[in-house]
C-alpha positions in Angstrom: 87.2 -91.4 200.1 89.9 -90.6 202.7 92.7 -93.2 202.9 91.8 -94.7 199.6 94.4 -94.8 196.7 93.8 -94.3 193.0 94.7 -97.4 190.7 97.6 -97.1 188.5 97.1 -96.1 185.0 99.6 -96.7 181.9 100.7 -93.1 180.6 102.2 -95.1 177.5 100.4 -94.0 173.8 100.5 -96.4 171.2 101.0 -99.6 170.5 103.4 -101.5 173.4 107.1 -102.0 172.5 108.1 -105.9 172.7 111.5 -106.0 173.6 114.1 -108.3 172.1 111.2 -109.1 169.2 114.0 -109.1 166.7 117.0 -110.8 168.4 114.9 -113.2 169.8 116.9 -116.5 170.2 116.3 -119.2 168.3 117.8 -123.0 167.7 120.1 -124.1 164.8 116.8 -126.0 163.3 114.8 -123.5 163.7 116.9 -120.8 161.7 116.1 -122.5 158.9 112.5 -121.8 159.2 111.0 -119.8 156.9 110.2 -116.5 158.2 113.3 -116.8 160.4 114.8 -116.9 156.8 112.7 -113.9 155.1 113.6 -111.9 158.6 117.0 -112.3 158.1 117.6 -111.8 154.8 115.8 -108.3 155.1 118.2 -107.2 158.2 121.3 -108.2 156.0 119.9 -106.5 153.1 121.8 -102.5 153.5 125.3 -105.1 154.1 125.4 -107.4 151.2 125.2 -107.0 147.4 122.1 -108.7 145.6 123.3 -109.5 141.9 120.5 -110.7 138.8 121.3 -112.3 136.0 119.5 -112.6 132.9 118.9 -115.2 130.0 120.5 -112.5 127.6 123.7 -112.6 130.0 123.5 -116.4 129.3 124.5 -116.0 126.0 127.1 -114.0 126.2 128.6 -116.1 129.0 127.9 -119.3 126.8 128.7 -118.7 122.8 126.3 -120.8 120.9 123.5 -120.9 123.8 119.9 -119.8 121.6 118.7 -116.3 122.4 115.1 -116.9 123.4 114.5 -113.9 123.4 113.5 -113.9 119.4 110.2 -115.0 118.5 110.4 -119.3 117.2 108.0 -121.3 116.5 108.1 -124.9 117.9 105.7 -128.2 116.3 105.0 -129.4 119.2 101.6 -129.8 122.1 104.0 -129.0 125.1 106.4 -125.8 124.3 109.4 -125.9 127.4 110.4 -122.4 128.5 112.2 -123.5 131.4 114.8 -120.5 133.3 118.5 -121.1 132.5 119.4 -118.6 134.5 118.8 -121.3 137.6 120.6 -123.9 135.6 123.4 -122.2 134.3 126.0 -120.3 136.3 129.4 -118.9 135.1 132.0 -118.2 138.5 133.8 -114.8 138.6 133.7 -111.5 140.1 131.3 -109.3 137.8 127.5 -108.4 138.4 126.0 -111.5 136.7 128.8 -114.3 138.0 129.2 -116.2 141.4 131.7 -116.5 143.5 132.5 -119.9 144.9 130.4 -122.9 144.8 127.4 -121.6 146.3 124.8 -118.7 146.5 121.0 -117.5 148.2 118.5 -117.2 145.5 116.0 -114.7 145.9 113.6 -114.4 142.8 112.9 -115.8 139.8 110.7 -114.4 137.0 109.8 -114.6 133.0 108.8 -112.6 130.8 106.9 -114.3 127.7 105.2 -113.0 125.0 103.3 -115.4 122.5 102.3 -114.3 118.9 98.8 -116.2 117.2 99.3 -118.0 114.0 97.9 -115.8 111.4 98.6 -114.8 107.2 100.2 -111.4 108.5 103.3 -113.3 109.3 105.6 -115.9 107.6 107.2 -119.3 108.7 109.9 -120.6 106.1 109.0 -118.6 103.5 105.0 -119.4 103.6 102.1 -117.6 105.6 100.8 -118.5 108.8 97.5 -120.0 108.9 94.9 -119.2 111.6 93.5 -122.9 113.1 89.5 -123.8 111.7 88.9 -125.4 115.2 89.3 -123.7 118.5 92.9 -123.8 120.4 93.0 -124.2 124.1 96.5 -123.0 125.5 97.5 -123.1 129.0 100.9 -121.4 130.7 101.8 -123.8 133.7 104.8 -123.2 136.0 106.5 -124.9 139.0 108.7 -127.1 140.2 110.3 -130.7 138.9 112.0 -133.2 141.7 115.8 -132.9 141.4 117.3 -136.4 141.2 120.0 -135.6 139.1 122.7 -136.9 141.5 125.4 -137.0 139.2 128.6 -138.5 140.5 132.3 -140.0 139.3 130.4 -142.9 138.6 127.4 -142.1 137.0 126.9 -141.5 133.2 127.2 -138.4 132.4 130.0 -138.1 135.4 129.4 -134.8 137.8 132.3 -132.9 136.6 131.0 -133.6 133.0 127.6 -133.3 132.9 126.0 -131.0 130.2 122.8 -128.6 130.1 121.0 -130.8 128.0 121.5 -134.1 130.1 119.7 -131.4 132.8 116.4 -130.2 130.2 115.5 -133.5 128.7 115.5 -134.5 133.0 113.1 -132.0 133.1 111.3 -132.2 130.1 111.1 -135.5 130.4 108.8 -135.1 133.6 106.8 -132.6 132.6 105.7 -134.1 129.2 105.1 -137.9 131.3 102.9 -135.8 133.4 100.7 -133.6 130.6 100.4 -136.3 128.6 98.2 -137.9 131.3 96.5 -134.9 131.3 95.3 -135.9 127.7 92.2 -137.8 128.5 90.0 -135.8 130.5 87.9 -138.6 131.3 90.6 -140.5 132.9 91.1 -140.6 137.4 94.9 -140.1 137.9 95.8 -140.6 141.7 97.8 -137.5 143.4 100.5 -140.0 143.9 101.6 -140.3 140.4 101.8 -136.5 140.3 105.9 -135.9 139.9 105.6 -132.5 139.5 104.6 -129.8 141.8 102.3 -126.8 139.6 102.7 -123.4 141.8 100.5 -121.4 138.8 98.7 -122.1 135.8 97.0 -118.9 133.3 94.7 -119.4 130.4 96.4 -117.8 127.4 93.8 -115.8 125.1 94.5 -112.8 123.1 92.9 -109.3 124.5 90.1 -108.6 121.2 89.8 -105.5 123.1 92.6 -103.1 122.6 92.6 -103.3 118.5 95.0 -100.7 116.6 93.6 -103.0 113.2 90.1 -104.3 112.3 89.8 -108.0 113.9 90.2 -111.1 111.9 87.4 -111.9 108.7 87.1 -112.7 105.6 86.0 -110.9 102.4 84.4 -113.6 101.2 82.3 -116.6 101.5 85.5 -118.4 101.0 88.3 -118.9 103.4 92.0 -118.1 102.0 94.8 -116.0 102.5 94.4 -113.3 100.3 90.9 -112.8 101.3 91.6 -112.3 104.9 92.2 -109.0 106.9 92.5 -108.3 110.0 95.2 -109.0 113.2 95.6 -110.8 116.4 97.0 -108.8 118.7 100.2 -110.5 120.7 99.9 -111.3 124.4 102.7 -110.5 126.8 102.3 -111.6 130.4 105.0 -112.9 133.3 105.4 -115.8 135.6 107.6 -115.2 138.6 108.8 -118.6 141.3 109.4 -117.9 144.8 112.9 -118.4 146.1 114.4 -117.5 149.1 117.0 -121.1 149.6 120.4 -121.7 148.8 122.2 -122.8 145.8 124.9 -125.6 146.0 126.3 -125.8 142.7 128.4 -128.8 141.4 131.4 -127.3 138.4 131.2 -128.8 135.5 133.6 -129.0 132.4 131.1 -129.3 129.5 128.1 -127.7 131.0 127.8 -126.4 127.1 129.6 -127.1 123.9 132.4 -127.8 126.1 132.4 -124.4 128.3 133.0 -125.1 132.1 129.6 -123.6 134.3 128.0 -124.8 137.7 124.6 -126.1 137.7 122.6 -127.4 140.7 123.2 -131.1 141.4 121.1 -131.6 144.1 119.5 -130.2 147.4 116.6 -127.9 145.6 114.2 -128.4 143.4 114.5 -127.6 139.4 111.9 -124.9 137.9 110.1 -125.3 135.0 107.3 -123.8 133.0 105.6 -124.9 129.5 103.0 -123.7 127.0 100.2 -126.0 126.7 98.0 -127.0 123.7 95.4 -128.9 124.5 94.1 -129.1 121.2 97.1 -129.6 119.4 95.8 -133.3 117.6 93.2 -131.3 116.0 95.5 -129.4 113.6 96.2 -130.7 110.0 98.7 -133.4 110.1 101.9 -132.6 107.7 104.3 -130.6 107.1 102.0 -127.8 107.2 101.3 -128.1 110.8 103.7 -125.9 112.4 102.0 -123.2 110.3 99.5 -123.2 112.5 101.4 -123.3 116.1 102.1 -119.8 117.8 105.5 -118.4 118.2 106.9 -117.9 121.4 109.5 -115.4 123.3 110.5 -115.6 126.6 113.5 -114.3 128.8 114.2 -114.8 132.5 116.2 -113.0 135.4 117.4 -114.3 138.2 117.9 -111.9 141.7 120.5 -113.6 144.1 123.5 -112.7 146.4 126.8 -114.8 146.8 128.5 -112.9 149.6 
């Protein structure tokens, strides 16, 4: 029609740009949020240095501190694997240190491999015995309440407090809450929870992949020397999201008298433990901890400091 005018049409392809989407303002609370957080840390990411430490560094850095990462068999219903690497901090300049009194954690993850109880391997100087009854084991991970709060008054003092004093906290809450766990009849209220479980995995050995014939017997009856057959090991991995900061509290005797940092307060402590649930149905004795798995396990910790 004559006189008539054609309505504007966008010429732009794609998706539209929003401008100022990443430098969008934002309050000092709200910084602190956390995909502000996750944001940021990925724009600094080509400017800073992201260290990891592991629990082998841990030894090294602490003479005397146990190498988990050997196979040991532990007589117990509740085995504790929790990270040192979270726990236990040396200061200094090199790839696995801190500088200062302070850092961003970024991930945390485990590596644990379990080995059944069976004749093929040996436990001071006798065989392994595979359990008559069924075994029902559970890998649980998460997080434990940190109300350490050490101070100059409190026993052990903050300057003075060692690793141990810092497990058995942890340790200690985890086995009060499992053993509640016991009695599967029994209503526990959420509010007597005081620990926070971020993953839990059945542990079972994979019958599948066989290199040997599976476990039997040759005969009707049921001893070592008529047994053949293996259980293969199971290796699997746990990992705890991260993504806070670190204020760590120096310490003089953090182990056999070594100076370290640990984390007095502000964040919450990690844990993770291998479950037995039918652990009072093994022979009672010395004989018992012929029949418990071994264990290996070794952490690594991925954080920056600058």
């Amino acid at each position: 029609m004559a006189g008539s005018r054609l309505a504007r049409t966008s010429t732009s392809v794609g998706r539209k740009k929003q401008s100022g989407r990443y430098l969008k303002k934002t309050t000092s609370r709200g910084a602190y949020r956390k995909n502000n957080k996750k944001n940021f840390m990925k724009r600094r990411a080509p400017f800073i240095e992201t260290k990891s430490k592991t629990a082998e560094d841990l030894v090294v850095q602490f003479p005397g501190l146990v190498d988990r990462s050997q196979f040991r068999t532990q007589d117990t219903a509740t085995l504790h694997m929790n990270p040192h690497t979270f726990t236990m901090w040396k200061r200094g300049m090199e790839e696995n240190e801190v500088i200062g009194n302070s850092c961003y954690a970024k991930y945390l993850k485990m590596k644990i491999g379990i080995r059944f109880p069976q004749s093929a391997f040996q436990l001071n100087g006798q065989n392994k015995q595979i359990p008559m009854t069924p075994q029902n084991y559970e890998l649980i991970w998460g997080w434990v309440p940190n109300e350490l709060g050490y101070t100059g008054q409190t026993n052990p003092k903050a300057d003075e407090a060692n690793i141990n004093d810092i497990q058995a906290h942890i340790n200690q809450r985890v086995t009060d809450y499992f053993n509640q766990q016991q009695d599967k009849m029994r209503f526990i209220p959420k509010a007597a929870s005081t620990i926070r479980i971020t993953g839990r995995r059945k542990i079972r050995s994979d019958m599948r992949h066989f290199s040997t014939a599976p476990p039997q017997t040759l005969s009707n009856v049921i001893a070592e020397d008529n047994t053949i057959g293996t259980i293969p090991d199971r290796y699997t991995s746990i990992s705890w999201n991260m993504n806070k900061k670190l204020h760590l509290q120096p310490s003089s005797k953090l182990h056999s008298g070594q100076v370290g940092l640990y984390p007095n307060f502000g964040t919450w402590l990690p844990f993770a433990v291998l479950v037995n649930w039918d652990y009072e149905n093994l022979p009672v004795g010395t004989t018992r901890e012929l029949y418990c798995p071994a264990v290996q396990y070794n952490d690594s910790i991925w954080y920056s400091d600058s």
